[in-house]
MIDOSE-1310 file (N, C-alpha, C; in nm, 2 decimals, decimal comma, always signed):
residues 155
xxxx	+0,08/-0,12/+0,00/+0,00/+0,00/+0,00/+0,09/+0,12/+0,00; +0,07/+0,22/-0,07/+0,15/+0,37/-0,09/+0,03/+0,46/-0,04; +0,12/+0,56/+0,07/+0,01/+0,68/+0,10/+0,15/+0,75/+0,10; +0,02/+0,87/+0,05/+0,11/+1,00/+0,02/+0,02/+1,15/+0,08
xxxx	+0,11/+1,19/+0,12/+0,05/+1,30/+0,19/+0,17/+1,45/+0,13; +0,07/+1,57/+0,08/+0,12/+1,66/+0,06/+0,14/+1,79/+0,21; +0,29/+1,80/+0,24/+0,29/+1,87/+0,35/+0,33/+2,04/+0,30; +0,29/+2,14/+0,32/+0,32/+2,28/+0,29/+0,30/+2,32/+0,42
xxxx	+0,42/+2,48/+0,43/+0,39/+2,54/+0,52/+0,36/+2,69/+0,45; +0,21/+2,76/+0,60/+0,20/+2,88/+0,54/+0,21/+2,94/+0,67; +0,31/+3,10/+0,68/+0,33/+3,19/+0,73/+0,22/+3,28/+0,73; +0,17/+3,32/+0,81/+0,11/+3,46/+0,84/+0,16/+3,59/+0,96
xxxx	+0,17/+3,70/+0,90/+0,22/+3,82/+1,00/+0,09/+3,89/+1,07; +0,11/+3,89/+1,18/+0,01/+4,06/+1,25/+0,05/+4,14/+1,30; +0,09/+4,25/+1,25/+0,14/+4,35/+1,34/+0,04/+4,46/+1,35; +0,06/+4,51/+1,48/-0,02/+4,63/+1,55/+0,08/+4,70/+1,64
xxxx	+0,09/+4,81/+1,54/+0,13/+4,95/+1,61/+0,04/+5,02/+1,70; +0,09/+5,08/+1,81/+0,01/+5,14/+1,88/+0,10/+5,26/+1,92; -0,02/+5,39/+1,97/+0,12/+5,51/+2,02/+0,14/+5,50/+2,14; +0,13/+5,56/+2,25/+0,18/+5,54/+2,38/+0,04/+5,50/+2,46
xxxx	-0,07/+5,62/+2,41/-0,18/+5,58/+2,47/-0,24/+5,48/+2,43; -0,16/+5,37/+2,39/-0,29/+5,22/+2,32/-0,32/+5,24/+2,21; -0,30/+5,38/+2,13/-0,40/+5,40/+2,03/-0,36/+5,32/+1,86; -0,43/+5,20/+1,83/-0,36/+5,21/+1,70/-0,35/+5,29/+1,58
xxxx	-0,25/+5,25/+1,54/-0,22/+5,38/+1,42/-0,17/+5,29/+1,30; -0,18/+5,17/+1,28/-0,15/+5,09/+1,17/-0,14/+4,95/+1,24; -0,21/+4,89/+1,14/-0,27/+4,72/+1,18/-0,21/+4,64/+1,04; -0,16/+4,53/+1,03/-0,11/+4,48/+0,95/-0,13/+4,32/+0,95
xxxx	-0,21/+4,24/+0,82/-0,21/+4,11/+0,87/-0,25/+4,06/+0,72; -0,15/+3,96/+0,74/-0,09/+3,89/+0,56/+0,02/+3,77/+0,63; -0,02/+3,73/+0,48/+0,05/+3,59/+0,44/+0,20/+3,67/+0,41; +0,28/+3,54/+0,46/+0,44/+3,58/+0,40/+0,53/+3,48/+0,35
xxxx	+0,66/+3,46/+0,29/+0,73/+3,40/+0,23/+0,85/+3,30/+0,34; +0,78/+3,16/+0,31/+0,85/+3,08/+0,35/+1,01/+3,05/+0,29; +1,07/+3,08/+0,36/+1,26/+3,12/+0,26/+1,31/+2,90/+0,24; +1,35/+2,96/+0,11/+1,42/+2,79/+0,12/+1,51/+2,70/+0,22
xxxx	+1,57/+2,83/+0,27/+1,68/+2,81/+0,38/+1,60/+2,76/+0,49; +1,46/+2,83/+0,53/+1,38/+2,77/+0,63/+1,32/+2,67/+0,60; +1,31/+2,61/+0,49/+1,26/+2,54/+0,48/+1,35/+2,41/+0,48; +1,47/+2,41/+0,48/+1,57/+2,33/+0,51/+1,62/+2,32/+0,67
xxxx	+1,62/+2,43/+0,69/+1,64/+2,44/+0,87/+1,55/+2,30/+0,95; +1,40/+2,32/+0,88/+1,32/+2,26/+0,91/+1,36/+2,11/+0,93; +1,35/+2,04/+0,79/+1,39/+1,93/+0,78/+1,53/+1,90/+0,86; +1,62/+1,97/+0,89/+1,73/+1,94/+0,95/+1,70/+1,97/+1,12
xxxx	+1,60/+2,03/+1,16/+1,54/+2,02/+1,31/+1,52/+1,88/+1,33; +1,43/+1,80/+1,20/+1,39/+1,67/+1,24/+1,48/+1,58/+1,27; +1,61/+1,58/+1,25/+1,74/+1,47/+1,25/+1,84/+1,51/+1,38; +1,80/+1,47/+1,46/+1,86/+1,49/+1,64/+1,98/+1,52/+1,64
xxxx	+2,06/+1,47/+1,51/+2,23/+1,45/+1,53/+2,27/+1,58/+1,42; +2,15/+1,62/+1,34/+2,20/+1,75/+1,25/+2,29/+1,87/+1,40; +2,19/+1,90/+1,49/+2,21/+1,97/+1,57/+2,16/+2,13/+1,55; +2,06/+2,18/+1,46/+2,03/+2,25/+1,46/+1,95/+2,33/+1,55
xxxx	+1,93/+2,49/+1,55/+1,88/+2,52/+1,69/+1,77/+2,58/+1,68; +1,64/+2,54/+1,70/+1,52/+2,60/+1,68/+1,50/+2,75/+1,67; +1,35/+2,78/+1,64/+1,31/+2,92/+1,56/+1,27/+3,01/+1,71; +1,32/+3,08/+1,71/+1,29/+3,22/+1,85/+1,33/+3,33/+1,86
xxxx	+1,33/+3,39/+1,71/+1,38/+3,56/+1,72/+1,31/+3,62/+1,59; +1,28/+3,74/+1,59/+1,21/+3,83/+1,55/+1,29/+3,93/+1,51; +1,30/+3,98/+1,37/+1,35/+4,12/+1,35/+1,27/+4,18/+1,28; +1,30/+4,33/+1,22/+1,20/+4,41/+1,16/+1,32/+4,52/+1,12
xxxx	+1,32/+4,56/+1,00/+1,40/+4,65/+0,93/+1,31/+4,75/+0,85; +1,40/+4,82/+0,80/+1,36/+4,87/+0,66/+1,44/+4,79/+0,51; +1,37/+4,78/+0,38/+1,40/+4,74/+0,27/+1,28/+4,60/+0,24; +1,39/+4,59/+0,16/+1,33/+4,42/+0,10/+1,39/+4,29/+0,12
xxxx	+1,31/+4,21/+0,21/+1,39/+4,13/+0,24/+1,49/+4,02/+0,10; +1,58/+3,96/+0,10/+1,62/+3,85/+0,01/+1,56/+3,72/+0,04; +1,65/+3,62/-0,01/+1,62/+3,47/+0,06/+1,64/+3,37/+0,17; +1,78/+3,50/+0,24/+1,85/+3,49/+0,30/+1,84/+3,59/+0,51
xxxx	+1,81/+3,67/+0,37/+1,82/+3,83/+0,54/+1,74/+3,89/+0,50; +1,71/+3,99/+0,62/+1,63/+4,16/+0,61/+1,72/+4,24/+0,46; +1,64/+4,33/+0,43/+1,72/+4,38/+0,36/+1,79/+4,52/+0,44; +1,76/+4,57/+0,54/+1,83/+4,62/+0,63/+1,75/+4,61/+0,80
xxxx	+1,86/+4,52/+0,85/+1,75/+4,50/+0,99/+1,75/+4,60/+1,08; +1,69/+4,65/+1,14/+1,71/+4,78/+1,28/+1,80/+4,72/+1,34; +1,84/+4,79/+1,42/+2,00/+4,81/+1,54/+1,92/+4,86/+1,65; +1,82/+5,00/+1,61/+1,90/+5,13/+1,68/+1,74/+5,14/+1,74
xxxx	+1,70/+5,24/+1,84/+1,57/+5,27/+1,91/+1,48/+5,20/+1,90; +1,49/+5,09/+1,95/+1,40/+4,98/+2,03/+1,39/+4,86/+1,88; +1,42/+4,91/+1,76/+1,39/+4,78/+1,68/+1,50/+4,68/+1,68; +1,57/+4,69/+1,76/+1,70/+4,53/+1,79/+1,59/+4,40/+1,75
xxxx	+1,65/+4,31/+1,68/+1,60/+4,19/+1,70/+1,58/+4,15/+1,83; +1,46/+4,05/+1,83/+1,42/+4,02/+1,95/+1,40/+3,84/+1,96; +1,43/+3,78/+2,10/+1,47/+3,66/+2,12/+1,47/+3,61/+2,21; +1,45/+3,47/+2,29/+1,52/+3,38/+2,39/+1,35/+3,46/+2,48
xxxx	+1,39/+3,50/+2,58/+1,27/+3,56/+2,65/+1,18/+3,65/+2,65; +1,21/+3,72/+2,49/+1,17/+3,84/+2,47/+1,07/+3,77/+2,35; +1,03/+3,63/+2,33/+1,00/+3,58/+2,19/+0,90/+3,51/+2,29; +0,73/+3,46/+2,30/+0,69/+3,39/+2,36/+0,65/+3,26/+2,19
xxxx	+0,73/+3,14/+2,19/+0,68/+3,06/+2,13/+0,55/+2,97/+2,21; +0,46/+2,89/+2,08/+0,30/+2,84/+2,15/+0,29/+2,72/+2,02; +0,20/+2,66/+2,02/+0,20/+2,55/+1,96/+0,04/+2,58/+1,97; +0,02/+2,61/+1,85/-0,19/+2,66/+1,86/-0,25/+2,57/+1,74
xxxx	-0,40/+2,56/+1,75/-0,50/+2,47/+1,70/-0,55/+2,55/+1,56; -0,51/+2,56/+1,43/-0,55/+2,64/+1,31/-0,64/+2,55/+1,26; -0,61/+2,46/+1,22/-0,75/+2,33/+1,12/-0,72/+2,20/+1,22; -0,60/+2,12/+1,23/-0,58/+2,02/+1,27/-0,55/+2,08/+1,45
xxxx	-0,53/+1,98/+1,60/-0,46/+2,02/+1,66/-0,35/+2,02/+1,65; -0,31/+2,10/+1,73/-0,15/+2,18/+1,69/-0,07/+2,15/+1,58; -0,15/+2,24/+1,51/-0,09/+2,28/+1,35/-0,01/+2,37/+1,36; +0,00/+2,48/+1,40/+0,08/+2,58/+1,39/+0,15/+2,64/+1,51
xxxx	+0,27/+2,67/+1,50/+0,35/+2,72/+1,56/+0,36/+2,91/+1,58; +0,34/+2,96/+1,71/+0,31/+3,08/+1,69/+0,41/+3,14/+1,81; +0,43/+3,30/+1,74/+0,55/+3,34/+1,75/+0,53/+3,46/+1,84; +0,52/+3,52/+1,94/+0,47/+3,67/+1,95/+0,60/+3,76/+2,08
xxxx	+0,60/+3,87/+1,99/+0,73/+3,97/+2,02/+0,62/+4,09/+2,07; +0,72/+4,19/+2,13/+0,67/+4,34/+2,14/+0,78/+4,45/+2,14; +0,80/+4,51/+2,04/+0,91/+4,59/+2,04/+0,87/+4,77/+2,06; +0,95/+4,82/+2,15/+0,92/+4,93/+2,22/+0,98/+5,02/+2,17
xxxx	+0,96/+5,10/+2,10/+1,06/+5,18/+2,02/+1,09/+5,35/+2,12; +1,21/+5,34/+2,09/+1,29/+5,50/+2,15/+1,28/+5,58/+2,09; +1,31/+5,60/+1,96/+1,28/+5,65/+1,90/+1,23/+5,63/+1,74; +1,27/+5,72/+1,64/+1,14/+5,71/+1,52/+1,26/+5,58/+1,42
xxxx	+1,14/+5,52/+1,40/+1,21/+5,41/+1,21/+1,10/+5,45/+1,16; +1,15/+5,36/+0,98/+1,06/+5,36/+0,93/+1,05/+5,21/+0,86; +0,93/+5,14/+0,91/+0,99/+4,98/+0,88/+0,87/+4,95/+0,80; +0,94/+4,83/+0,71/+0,89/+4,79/+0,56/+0,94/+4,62/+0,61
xxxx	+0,93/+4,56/+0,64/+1,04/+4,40/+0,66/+1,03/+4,35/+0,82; +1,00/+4,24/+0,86/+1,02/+4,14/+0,95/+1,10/+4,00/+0,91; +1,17/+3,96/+0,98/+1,17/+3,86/+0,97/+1,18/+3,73/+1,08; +1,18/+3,61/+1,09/+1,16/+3,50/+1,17/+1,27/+3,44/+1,15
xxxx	+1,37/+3,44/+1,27/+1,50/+3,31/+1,28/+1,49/+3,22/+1,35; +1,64/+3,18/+1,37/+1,68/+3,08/+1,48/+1,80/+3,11/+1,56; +1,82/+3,27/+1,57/+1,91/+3,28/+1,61/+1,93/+3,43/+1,64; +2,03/+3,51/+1,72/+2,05/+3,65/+1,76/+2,12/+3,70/+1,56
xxxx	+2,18/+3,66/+1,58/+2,32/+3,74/+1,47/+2,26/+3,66/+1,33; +2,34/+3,67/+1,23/+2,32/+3,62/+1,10/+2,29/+3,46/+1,09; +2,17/+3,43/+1,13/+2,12/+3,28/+1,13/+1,97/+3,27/+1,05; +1,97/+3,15/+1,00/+1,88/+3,12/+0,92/+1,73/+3,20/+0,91
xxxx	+1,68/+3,24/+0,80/+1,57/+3,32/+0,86/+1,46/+3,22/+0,80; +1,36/+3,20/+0,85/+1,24/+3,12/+0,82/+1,15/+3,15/+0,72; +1,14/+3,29/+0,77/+1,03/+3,37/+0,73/+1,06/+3,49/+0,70; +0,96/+3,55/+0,61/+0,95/+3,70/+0,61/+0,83/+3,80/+0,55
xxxx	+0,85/+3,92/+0,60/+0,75/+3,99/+0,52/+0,77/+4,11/+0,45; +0,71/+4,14/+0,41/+0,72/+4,32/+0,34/+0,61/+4,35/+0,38; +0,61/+4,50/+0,37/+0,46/+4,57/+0,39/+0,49/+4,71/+0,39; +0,39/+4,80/+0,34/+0,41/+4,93/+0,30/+0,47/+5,01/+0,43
xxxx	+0,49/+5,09/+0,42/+0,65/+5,18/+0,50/+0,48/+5,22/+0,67; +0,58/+5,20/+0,73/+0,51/+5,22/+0,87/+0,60/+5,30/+1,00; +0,59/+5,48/+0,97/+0,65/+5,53/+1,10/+0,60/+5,53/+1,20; +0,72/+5,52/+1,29/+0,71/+5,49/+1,45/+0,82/+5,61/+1,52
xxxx	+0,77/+5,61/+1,65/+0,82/+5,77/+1,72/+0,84/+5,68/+1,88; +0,95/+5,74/+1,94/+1,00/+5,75/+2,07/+0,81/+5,72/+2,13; +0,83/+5,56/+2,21/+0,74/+5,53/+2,32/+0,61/+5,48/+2,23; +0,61/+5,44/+2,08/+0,49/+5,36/+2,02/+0,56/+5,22/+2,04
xxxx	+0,49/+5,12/+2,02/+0,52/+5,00/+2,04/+0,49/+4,92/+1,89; +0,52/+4,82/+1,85/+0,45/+4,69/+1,78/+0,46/+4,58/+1,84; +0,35/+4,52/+1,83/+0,31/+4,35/+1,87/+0,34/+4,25/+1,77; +0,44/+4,20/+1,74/+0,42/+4,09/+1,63/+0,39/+4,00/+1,65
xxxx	+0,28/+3,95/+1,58/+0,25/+3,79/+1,60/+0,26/+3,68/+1,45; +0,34/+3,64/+1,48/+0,38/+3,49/+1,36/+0,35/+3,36/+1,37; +0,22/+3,34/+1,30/+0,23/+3,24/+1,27/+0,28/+3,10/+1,18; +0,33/+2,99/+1,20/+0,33/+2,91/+1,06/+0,31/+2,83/+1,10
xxx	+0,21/+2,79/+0,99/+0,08/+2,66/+0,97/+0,13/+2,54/+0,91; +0,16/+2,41/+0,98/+0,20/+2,30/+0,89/+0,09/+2,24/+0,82; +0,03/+2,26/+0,71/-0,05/+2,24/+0,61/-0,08/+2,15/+0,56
């Protein structure tokens, strides 16, 4: 007997900007690009002896991302990548139970960016990125925040 099962993964982003008083000022929620590299990361999570190190960090830049990286990731007034305790990972119920793995950050900004790009790793510094997004240019000012929430759906 042959069974065959088609497995795809889909990414989705939410982000919500807010200003100091709660107020939102741009809401964002789309589908994004699963990178080939993440999708290799993946399959190499499954092999115990690869030694690869699971998905728990968050960035957000400005540009376009590649297939690889941000196209420019923040440094500077609160948009540092974010990670380890600052990243709450969850294992949530989309169609199947626990289909999807979900990602959620809050970055507190100091002062003003102007961000176009997120992306999803496995790591602080130049490590695999999973995921990513684009989205039309969104300024932020000393004491607004964003919420990111990432999901990806094993399909």
């Amino acid at each position: 007997m042959h069974v065959s099962d088609t497995i795809r993964l889909v990414g989705r982003t939410h982000l919500v900007f807010r200003h100091k008083n709660g107020e939102i000022f741009a809401e964002i929620d789309k589908t994004n690009t699963i990178t080939t590299v993440g999708k290799q990361l993946l399959a190499k999570l499954m092999a115990v002896d690869v030694g690869e190190t699971g998905i728990d960090y968050i960035a957000i830049g400005v540009g376009t991302p590649s297939a690889t990286a941000l196209g420019s990731e923040s440094t500077t007034n609160g948009g540092t990548r974010r990670g380890a305790a600052n990243v709450t990972g969850t294992n949530e119920t989309t169609t199947l139970t626990g289909d999807t793995a979900r990602f959620i950050t809050t970055f507190t900004f100091t002062g003003a960016l102007v961000l176009t790009e997120a992306g999803l790793f496995n790591g602080a510094g130049a490590d695999t990125m999973l995921a990513s997004q684009t989205f039309a240019a969104v300024t932020t000012a000393d004491t607004d925040t964003l919420q990111l929430t990432w999901d990806v759906k094993v399909a």
